[in-house]
Backbone as CSV, one residue per row, in Angstrom:
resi,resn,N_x,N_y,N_z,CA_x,CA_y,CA_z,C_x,C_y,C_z
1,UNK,164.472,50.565,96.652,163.498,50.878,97.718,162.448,51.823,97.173
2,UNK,161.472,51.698,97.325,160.147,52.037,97.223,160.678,53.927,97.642
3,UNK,159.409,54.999,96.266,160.077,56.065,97.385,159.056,56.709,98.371
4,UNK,157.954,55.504,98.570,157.067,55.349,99.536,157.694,56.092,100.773
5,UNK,159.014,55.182,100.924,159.686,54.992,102.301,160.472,55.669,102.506
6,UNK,160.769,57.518,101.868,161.720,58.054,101.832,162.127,58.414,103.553
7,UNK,163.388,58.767,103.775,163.242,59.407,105.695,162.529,60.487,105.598
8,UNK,161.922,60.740,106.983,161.651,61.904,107.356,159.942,62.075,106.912
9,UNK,159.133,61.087,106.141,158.342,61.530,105.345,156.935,62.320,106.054
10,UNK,156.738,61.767,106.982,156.030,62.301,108.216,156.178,63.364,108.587
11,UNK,157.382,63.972,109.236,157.721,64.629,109.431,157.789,66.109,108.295
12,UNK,158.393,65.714,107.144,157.812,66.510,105.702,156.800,66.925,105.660
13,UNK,155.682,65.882,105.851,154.748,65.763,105.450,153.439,67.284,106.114
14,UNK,153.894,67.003,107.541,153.188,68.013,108.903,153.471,69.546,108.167
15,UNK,154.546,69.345,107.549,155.511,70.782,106.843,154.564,71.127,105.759
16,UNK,154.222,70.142,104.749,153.566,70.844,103.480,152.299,71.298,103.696
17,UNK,151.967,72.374,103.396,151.266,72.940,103.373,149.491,72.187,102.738
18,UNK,150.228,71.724,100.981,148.646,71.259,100.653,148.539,69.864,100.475
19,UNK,149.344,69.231,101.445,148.982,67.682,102.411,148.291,67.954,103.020
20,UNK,148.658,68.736,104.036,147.687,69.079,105.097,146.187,69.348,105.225
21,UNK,146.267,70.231,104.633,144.954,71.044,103.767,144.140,69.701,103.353
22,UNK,144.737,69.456,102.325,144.361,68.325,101.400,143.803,66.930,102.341
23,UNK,144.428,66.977,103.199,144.249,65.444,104.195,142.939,65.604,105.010
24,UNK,142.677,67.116,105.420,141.885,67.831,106.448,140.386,67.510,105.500
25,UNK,140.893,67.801,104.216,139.388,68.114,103.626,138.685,66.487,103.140
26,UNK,139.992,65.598,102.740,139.257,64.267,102.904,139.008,63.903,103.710
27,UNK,139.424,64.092,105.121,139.042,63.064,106.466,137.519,63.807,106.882
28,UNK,137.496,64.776,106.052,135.931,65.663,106.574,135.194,64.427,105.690
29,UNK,135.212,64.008,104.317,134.644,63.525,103.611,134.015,62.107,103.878
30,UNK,135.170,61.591,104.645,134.957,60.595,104.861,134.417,60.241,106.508
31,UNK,134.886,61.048,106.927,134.203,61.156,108.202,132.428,61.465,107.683
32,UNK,131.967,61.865,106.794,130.781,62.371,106.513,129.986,61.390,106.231
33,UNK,130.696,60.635,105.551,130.309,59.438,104.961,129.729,58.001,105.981
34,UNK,130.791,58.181,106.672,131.089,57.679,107.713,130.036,57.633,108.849
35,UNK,129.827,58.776,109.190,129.088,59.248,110.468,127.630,59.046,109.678
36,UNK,127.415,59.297,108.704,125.718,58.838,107.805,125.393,57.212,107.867
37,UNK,126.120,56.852,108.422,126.146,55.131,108.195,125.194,54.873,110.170
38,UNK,125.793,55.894,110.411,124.869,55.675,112.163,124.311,56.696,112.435
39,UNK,124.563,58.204,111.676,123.268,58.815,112.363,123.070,59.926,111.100
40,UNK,121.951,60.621,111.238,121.587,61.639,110.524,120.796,62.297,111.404
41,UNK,120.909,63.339,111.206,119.441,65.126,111.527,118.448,64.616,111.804
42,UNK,118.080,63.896,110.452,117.078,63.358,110.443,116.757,62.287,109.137
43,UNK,115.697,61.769,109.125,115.839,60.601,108.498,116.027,60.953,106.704
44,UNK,116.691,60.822,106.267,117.552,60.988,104.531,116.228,61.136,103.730
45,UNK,115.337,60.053,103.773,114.784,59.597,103.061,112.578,59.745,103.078
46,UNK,112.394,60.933,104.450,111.180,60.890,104.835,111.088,62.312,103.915
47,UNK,109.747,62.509,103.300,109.480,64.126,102.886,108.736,64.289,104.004
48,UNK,108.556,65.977,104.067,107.257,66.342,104.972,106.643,67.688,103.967
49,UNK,105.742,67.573,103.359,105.154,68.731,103.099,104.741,69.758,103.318
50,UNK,104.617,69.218,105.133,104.644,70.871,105.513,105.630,71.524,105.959
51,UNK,107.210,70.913,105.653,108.426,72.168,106.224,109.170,71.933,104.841
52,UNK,108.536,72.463,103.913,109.258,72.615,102.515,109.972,73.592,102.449
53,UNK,111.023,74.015,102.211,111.999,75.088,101.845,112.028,75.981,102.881
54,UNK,112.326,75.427,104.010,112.708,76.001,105.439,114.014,76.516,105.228
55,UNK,114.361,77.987,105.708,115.699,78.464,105.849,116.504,77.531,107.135
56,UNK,118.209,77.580,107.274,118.736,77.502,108.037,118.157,77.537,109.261
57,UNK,117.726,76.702,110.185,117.473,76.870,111.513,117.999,76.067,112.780
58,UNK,117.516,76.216,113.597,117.696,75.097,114.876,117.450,73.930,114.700
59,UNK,116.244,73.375,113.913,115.560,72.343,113.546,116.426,71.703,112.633
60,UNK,116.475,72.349,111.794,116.994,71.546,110.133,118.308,73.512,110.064
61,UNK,119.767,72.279,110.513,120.598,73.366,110.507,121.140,73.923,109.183
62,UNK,121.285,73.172,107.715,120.836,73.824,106.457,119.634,74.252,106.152
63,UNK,118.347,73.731,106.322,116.855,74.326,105.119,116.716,72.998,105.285
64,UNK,115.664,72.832,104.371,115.013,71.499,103.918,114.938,72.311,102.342
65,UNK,114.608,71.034,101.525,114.229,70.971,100.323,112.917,71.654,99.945
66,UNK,112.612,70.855,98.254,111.469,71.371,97.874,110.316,69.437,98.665
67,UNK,110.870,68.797,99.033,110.292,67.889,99.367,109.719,68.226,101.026
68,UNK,110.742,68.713,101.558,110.540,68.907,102.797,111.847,67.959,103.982
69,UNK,112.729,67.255,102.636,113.723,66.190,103.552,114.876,67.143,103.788
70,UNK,115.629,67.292,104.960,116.666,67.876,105.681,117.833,67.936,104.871
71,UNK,118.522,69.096,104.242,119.681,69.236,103.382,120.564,68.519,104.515
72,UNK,121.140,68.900,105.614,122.059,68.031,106.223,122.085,66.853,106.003
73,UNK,120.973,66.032,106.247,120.881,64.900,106.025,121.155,64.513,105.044
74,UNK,121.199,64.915,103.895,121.049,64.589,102.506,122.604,64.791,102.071
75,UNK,123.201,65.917,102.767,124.563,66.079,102.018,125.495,64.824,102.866
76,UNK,125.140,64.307,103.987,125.735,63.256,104.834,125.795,61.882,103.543
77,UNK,124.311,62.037,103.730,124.273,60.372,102.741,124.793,60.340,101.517
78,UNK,124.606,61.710,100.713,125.439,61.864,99.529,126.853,61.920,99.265
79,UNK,127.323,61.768,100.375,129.037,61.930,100.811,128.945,60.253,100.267
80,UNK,128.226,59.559,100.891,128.336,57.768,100.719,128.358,57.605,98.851
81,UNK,127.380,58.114,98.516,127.306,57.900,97.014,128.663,58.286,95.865
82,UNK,129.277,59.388,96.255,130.632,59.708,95.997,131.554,59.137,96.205
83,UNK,131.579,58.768,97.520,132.818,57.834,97.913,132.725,56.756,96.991
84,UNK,131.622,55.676,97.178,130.960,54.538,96.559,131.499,54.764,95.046
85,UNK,131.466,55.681,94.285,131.438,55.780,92.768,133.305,56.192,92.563
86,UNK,133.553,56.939,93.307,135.430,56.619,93.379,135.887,55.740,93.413
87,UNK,135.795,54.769,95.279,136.690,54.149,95.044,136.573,52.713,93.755
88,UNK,135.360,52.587,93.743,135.661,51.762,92.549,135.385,51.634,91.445
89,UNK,135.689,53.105,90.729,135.929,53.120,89.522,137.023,53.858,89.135
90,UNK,137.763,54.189,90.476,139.695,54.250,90.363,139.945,52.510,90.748
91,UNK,139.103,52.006,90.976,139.624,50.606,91.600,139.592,50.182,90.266
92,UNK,138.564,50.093,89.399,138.676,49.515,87.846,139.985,49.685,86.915
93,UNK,139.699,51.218,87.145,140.829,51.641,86.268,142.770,51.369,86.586
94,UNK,142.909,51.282,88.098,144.047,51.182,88.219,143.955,49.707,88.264
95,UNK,143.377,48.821,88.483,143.836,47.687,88.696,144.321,47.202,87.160
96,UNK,143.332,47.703,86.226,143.706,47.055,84.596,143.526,48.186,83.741
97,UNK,144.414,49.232,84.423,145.036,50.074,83.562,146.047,49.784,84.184
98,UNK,147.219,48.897,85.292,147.942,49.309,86.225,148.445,47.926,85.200
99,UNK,147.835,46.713,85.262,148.221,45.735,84.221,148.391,45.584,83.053
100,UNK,147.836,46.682,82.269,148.005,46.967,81.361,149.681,47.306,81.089
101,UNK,149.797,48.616,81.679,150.749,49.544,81.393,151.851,48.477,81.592
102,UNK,151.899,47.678,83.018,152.950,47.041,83.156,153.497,45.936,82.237
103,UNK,152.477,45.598,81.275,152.515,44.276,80.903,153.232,45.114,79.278
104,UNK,152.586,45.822,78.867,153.131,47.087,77.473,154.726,47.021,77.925
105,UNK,155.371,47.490,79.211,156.367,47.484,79.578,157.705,46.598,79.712
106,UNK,156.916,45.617,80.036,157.751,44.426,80.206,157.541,43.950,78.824
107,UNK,156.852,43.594,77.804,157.256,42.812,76.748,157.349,43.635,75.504
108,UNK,156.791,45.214,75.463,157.189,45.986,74.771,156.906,45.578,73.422
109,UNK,157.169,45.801,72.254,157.214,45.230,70.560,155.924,45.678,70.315
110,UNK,154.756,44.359,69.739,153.525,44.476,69.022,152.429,44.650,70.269
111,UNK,152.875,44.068,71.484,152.060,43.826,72.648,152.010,45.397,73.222
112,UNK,153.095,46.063,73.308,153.282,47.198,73.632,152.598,48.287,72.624
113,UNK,152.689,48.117,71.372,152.073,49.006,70.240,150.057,48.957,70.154
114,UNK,149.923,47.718,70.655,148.574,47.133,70.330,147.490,48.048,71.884
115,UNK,148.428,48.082,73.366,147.600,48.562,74.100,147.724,49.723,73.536
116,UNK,148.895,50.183,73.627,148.587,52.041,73.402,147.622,52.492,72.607
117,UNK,147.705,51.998,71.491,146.382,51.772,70.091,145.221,51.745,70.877
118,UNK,144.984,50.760,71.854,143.526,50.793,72.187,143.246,51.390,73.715
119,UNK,144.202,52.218,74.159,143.860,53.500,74.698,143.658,54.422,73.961
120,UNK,144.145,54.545,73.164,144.136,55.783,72.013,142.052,56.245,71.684
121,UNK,142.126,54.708,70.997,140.728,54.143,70.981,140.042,54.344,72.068
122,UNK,139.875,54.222,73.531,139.110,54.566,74.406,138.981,55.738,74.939
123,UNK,140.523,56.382,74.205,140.366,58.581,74.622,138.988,58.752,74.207
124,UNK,139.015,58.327,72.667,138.167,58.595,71.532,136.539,58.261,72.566
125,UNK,136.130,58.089,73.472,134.906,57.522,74.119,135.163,58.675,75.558
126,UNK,134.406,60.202,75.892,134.705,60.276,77.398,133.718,59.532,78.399
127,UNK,133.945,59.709,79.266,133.328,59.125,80.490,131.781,59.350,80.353
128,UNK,131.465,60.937,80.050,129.507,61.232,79.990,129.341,60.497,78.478
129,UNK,129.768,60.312,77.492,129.621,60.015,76.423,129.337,58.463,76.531
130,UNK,130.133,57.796,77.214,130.116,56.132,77.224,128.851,56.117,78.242
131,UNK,128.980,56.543,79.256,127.598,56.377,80.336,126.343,56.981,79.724
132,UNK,126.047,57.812,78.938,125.280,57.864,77.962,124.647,56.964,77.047
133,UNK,125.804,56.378,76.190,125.804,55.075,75.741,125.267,54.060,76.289
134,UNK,126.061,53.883,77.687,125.418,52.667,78.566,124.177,52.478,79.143
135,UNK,123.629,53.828,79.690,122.510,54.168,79.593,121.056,53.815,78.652
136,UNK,121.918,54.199,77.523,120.887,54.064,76.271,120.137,52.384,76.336
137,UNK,121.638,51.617,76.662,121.179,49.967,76.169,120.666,49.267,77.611
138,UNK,121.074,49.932,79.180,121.185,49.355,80.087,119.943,49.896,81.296
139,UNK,119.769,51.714,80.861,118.670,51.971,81.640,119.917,52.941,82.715
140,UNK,119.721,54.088,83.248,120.174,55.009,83.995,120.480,54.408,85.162
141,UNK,121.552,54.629,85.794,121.999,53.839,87.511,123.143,54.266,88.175
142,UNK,123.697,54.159,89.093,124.760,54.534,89.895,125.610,53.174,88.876
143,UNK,125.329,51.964,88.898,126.175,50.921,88.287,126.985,51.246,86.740
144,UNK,125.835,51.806,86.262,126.342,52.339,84.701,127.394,53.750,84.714
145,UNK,127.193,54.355,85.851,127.932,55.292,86.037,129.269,55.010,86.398
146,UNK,129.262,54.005,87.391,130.516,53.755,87.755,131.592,52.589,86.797
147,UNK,130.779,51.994,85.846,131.184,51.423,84.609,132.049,51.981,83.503
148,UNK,131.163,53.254,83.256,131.730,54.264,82.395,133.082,54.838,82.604
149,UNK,132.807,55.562,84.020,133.928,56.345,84.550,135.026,55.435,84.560
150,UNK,135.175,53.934,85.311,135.875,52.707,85.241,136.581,52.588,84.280
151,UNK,135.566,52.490,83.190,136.159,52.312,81.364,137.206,53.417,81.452
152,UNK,137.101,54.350,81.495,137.335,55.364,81.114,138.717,55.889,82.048
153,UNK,138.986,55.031,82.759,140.500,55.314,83.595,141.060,54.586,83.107
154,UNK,140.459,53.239,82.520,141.680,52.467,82.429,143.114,52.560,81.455
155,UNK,142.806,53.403,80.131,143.918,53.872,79.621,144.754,54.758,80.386
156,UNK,143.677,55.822,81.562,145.015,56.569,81.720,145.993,56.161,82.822
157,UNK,145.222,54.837,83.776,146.031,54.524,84.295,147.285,53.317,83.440
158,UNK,147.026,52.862,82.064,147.830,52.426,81.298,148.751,53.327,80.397
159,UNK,148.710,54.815,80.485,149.274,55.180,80.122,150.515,55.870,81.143
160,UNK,150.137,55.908,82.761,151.240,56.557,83.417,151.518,55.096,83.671
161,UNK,151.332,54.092,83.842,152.023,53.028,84.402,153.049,52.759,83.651
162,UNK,152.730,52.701,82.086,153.425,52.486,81.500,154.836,53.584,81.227
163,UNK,154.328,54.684,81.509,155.455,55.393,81.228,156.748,55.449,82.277
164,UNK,156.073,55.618,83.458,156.881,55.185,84.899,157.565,53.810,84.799
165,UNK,156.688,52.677,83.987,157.992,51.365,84.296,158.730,51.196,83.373
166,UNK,158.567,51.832,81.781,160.009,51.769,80.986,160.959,52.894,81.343
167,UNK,160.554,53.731,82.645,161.916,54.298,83.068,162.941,53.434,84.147
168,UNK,161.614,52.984,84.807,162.735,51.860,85.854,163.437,50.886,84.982
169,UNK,162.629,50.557,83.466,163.245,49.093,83.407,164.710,49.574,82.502
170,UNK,164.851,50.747,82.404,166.295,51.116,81.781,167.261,51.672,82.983
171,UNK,166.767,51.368,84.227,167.699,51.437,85.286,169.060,50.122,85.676
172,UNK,169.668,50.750,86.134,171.054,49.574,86.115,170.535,48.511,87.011
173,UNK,170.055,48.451,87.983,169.616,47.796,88.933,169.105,46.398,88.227
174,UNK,167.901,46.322,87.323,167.218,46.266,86.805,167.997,45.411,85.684
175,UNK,169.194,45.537,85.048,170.079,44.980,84.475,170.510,43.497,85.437
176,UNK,171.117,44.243,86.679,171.730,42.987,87.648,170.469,41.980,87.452
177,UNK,169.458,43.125,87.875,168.519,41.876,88.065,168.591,40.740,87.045
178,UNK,168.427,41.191,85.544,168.409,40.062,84.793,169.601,39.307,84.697
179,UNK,170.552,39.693,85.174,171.983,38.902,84.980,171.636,38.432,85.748
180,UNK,170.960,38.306,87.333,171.133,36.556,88.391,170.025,36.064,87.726
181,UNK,169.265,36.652,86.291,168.503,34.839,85.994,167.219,35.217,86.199
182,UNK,166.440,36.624,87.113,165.022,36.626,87.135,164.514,37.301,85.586
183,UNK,163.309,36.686,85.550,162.143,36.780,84.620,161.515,37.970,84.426
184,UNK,161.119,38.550,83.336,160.610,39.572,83.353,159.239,40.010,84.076
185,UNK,158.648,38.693,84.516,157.630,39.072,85.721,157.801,39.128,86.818
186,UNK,159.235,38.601,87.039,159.694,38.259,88.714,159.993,40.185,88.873
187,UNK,160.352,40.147,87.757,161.280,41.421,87.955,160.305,42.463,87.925
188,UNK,159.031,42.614,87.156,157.993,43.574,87.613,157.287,43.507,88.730
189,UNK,157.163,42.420,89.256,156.830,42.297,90.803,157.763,43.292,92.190
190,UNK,159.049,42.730,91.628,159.866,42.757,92.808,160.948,44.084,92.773
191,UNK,160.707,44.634,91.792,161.863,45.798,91.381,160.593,46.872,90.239
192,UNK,160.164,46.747,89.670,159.283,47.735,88.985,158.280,48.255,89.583
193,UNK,157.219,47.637,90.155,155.794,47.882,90.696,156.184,48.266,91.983
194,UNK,157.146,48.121,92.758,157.175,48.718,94.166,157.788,50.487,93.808
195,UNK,158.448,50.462,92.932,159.443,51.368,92.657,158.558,52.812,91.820
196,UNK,157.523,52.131,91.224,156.514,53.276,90.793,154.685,53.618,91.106
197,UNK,155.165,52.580,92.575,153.606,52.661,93.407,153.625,54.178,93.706
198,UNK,154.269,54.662,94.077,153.856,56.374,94.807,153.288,56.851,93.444
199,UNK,153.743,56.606,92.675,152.852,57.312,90.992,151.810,57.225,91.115
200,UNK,151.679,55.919,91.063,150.071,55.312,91.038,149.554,55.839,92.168
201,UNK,149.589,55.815,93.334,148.671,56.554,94.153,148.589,57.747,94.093
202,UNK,149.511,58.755,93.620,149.255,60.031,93.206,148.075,60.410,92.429
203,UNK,148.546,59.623,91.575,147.426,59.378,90.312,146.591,58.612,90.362
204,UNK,145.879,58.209,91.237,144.345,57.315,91.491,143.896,58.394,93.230
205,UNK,144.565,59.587,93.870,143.928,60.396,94.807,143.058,61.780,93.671
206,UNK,144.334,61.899,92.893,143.554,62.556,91.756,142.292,62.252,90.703
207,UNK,142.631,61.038,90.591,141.426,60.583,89.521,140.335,60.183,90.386
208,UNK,140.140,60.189,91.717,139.021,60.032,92.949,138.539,61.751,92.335
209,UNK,139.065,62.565,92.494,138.247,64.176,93.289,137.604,63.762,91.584
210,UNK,138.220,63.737,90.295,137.757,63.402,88.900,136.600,62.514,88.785
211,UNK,136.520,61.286,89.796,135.345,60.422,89.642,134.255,60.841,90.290
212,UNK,134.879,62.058,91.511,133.131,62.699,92.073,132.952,63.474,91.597
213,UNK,133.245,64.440,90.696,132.941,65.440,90.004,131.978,64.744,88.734
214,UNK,132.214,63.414,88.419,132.136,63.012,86.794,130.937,62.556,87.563
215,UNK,130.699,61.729,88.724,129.651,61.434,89.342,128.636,62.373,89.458
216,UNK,128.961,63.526,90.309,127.908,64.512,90.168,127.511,64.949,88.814
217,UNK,128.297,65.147,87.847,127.811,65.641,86.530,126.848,64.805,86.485
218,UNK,126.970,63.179,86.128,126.029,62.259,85.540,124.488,62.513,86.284
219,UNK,124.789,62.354,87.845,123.536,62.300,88.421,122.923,63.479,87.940
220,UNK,123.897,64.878,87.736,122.761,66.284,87.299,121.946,66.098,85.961
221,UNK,122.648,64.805,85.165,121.769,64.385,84.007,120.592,63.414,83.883
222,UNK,120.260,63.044,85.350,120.053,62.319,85.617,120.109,60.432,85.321
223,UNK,121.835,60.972,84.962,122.257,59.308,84.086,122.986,58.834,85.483
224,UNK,123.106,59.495,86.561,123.977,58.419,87.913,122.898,57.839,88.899
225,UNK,123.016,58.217,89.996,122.635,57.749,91.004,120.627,58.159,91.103
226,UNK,120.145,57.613,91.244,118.905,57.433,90.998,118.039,57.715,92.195
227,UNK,117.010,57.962,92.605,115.905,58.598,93.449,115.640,57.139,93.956
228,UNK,115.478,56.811,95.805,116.038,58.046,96.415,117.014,58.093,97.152
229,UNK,117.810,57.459,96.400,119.642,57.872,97.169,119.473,59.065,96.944
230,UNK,120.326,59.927,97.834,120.215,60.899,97.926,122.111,61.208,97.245
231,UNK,122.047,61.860,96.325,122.973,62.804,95.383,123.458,64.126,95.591
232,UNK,124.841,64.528,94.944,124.965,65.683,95.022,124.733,66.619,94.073
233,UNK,124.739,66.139,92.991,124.362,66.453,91.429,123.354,66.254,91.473
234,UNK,122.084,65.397,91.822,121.011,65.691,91.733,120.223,66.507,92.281
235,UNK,121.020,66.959,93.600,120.699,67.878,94.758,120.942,69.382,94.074
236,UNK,121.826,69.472,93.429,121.851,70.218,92.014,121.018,70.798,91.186
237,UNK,120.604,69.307,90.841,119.464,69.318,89.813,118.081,70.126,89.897
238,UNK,118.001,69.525,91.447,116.370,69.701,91.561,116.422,71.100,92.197
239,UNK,117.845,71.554,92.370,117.604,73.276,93.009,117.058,74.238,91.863
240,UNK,118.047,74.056,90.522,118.015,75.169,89.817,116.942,75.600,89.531
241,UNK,115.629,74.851,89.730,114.548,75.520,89.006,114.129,76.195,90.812
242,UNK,114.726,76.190,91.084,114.439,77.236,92.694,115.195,78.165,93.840
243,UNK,116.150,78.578,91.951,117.341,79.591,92.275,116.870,80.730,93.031
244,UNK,115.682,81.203,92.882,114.960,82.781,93.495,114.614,82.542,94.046
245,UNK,113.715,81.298,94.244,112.917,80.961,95.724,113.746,80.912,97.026
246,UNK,114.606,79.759,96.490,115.815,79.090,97.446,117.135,79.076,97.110
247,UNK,117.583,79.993,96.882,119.365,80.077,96.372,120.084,78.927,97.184
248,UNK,119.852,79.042,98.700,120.675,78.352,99.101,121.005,76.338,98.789
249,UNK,119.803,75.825,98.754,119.740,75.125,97.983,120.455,74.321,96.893
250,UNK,121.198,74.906,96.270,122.246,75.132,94.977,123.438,75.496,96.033
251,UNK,123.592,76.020,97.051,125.193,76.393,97.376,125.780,75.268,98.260
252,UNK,124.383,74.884,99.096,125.287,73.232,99.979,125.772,72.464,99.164
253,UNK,125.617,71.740,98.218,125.653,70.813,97.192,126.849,71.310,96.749
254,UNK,126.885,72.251,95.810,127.727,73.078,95.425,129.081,73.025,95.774
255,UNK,128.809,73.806,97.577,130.409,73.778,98.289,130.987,72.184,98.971
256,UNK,129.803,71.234,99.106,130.380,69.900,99.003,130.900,69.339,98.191
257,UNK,130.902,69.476,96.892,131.399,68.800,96.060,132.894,69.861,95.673
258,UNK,132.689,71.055,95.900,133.582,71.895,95.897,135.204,71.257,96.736
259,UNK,134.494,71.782,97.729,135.738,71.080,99.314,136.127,69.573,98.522
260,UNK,135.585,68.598,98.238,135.634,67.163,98.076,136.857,67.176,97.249
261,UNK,136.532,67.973,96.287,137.528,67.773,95.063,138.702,68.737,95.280
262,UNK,138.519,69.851,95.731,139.883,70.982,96.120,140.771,69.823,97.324
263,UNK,139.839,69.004,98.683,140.760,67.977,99.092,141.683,67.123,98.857
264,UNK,140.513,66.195,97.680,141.394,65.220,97.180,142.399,65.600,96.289
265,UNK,142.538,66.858,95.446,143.497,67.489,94.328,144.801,68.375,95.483
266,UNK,144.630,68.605,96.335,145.602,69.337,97.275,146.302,68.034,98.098
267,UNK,145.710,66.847,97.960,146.178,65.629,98.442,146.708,64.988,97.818
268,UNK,146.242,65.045,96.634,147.281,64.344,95.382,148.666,65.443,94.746
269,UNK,148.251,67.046,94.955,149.523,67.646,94.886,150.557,67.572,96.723
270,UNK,150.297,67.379,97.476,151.191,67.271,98.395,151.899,65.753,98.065
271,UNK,151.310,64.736,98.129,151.552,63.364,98.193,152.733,63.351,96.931
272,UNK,152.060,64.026,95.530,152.971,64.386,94.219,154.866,64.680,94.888
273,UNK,154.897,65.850,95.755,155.870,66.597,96.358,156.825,65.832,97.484
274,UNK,155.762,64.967,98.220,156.684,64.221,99.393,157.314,62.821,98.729
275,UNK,156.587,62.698,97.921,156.979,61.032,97.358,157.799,61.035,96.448
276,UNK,158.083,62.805,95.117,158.724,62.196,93.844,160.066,62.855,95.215
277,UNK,161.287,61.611,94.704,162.190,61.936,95.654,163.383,63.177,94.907
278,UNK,163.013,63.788,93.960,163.774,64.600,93.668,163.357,65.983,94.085
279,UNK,161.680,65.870,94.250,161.647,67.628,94.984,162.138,66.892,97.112
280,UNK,162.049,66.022,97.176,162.185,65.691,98.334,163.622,65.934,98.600
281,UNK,164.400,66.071,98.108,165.626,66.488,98.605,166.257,67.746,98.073
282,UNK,165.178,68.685,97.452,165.029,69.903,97.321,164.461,70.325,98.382
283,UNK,163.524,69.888,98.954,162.849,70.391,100.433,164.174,70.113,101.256
């Protein structure tokens, strides 16, 4: 049984402390994301030149920019661009880093020696380094960004997959299995991959808060998300040269991407705690 499905897990769950936390600060995120899809302050994408670098007010409840467009607005829509660059470039990486690992597992020998080798090989490449790269031949984009980062999970989700299913596959269970006659794929289907899914989602809530952080970096290089989606790293970008003018500027951006990632990392350490079933019956 999956230890998805341990008893009580709900109930645990209300108990831990940085689930909670952790759950609170993604459902803000996504609620943000969310709620930008039908409304904003004001419109994301209009400048006005004459309410440039407005403090906090009634009007515009962060400031406005050096453009004159509404920080609220902007940190709403930029919630979309984050999300957008996570989920699928943890979607890249776990799906064929997730096949990977399993497949190293189950047939093990030269097949098993040959992926690890060429994870090894793709450490050797990080995420700003390859989107750099990609950049160079492809031209700057949210697409190249989320390519890179993509590339760039897929060993490590081939390296915990793999390590999690040559522990199941030296389980006794796992033996019976092959004594009634199933196949070594029947048997990663039906007894391996259910048995080390809570891993994998541990480890793809974590490598999310990792893909918006790697996101914002790129856009502050201006190698991600491009003008005029509106960014958090670029929102970044275009403050620093208006640290004295406008400090604040630099701190919305800042504590959004802040919260985003302290969420999703306090969500992947609670989820870590309720699911491995050995602190679970320490709780």
């Amino acid at each position: 049984m999956s230890t998805a499905l341990l008893p009580g897990f709900w109930h645990r769950a209300l108990r831990q402390r940085s689930f909670v936390i952790g759950a609170l600060l993604t459902a803000l995120l996504l609620a943000a994301a969310a709620l930008s899809l039908v409304w904003t302050p004001w419109p994301p994408y209009d400048m006005a030149m004459d309410a440039t670098l407005q403090p906090p007010g009634a009007a515009h409840w962060l400031g406005t920019d050096a453009y004159g467009r509404d920080i609220t607005s902007l940190l709403l829509v930029g919630a979309r661009s984050s999300i957008l660059v996570g989920v699928i470039a943890v979607g890249i990486g776990l799906s064929l880093g997730a096949a990977l690992g399993l497949l190293s597992a189950a047939r093990g020998g030269w097949v098993e020696e040959a992926i690890m080798r060429l994870a090894d090989f793709t450490f050797a490449f990080p995420a700003l380094l390859l989107a750099i790269m990609l950049t160079a031949v492809f031209g700057p984009g949210i697409v190249n960004a989320i390519i890179a980062i993509g590339i760039f999970y897929i060993p490590t989700f081939a390296r915990v997959t793999r390590a999690s299913a040559r522990a199941v596959w030296a389980r006794d269970y796992i033996l019976a299995a092959r004594a009634c006659g199933k196949g070594p794929w029947r048997i990663t289907l039906e007894h391996v991959l259910p048995n080390i899914a809570s891993v994998l989602i541990v480890q793809a809530t974590i490598q999310f808060a990792l893909a918006i952080l790697a996101e914002a970096a790129l856009s502050y290089l201006g190698l991600g998300t491009q003008p005029p989606q509106p960014s958090w790293g670029r929102m970044l970008a275009e403050a620093q040269t208006l640290m004295f003018q406008a400090p604040l500027l630099a701190l919305w951006p800042g504590v959004a991407i802040a919260l985003a990632v302290l969420g999703l990392n306090l969500l992947g350490d609670g989820l870590r705690d309720l699911l491995d079933p050995r602190l679970a019956r320490q709780r």
